[in-house]
Structure formats: C-alpha cells, structure tokens
C-alpha positions as CSV (number, residue, x, y, z in Angstrom):
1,X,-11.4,11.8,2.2
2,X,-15.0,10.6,0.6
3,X,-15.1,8.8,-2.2
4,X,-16.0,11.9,-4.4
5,X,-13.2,13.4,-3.7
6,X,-11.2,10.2,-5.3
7,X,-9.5,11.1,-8.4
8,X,-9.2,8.1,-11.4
9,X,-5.4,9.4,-11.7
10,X,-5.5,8.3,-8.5
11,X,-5.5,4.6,-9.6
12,X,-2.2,2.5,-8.8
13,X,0.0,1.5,-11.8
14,X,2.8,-0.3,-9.7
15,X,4.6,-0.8,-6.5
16,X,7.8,-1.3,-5.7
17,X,9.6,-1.6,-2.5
18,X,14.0,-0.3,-1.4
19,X,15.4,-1.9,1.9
20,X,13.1,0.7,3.9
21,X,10.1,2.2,1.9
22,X,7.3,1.4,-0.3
23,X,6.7,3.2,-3.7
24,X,3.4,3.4,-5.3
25,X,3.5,5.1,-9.0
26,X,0.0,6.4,-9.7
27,X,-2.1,6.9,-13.6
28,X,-1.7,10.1,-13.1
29,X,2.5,10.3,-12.7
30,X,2.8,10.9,-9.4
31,X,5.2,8.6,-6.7
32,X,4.0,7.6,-3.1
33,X,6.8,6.7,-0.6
34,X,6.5,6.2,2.4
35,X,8.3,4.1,5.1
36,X,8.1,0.5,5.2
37,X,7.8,0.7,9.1
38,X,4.8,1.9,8.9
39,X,3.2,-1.3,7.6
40,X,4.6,-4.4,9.6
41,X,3.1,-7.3,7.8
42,X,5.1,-5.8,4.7
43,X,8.1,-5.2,6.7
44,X,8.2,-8.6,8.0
45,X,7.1,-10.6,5.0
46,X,9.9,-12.2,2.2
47,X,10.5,-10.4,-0.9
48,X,8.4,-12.7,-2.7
49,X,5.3,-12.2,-0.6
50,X,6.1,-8.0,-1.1
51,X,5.8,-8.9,-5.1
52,X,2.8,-10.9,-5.1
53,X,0.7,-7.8,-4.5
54,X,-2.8,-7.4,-6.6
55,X,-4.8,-4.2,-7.4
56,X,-8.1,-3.9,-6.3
57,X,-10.6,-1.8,-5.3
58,X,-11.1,-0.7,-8.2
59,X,-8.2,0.6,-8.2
60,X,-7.4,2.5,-5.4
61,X,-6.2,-0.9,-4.0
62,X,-3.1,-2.8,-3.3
63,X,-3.9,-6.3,-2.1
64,X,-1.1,-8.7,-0.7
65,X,-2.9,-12.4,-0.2
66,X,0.0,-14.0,1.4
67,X,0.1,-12.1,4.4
68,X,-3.7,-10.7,4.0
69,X,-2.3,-7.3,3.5
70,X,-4.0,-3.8,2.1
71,X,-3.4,0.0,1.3
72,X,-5.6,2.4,-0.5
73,X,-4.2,5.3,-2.4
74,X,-6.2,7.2,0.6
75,X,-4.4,5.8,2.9
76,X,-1.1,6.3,1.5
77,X,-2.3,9.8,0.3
78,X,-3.3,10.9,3.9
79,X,0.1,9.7,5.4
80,X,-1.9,6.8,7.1
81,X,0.1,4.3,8.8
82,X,-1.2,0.7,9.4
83,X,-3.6,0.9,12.6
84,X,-2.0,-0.3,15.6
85,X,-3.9,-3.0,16.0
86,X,-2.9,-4.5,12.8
87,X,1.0,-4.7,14.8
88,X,-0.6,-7.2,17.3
89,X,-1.3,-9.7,14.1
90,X,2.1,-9.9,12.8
91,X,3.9,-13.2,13.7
C-alpha cells in the first residue's frame, strides 16, 4: 500500500483485545480483528502493558512502550502478521 492510497477514515479510534484477538475500531466505522498470535510481544505481555497502547503515526499508528510494540492500520489492513524476526525478541 503507498501512503496515497491511505485513507483519514483509516485513522484508529481504539483498541481492544478478547482472550485471542486484537480489535482495532477505525474513524471511519469499521472493526479490525485479527488473531492475537500473530503479534507475540502482545500475546505475551500483561493486560496492563496491552492497555497502555498510544496512537501515533499520525494516526495510522498503535504504539505499545512497555514492550516497544507497533501496528499500522496497513498492516493490520493487509493481514500482516509481526515479521518473524520480531518472534526471536520476545522473552
């Protein structure tokens, strides 16, 4: 995706996370889920380091500073899962 092609309905509104997945509700109405596998540090960290998340990147962000975690509505668009190097960093 290029950045042109990035919609400002796009922008996250909040996130929110069940035993498995994480949700991400967009401006523009729409719901995100995908499965919570697919990002380890998230899977692996406490609830409270899941709910100290941040937006940023203008955005199209979601920043987690405990556990130096993030996701772009891209990424999460496309179906991206973390890359596997990003498996080898989780304690």
């Amino acid at each position: 995706m290029d950045t042109t092609d990035i919609k400002p309905g796009e922008q996250v509104k909040n996130v929110y996370f069940s035993e498995d997945t994480i949700s991400v509700d967009l401006l523009d109405g729409r719901t995100i889920t995908v499965p919570l596998a697919w990002y380890p540090r998230l899977l692996h960290a406490s609830e409270e380091q899941r709910q100290n998340w941040q937006i940023c990147g203008g955005g199209y962000g979601i920043h987690w500073p405990d556990i130096d975690e993030d996701l772009s509505t891209e990424g999460l668009l496309r179906g991206a899962p973390a890359p596997r190097d990003n498996i080898t960093n989780v304690a």
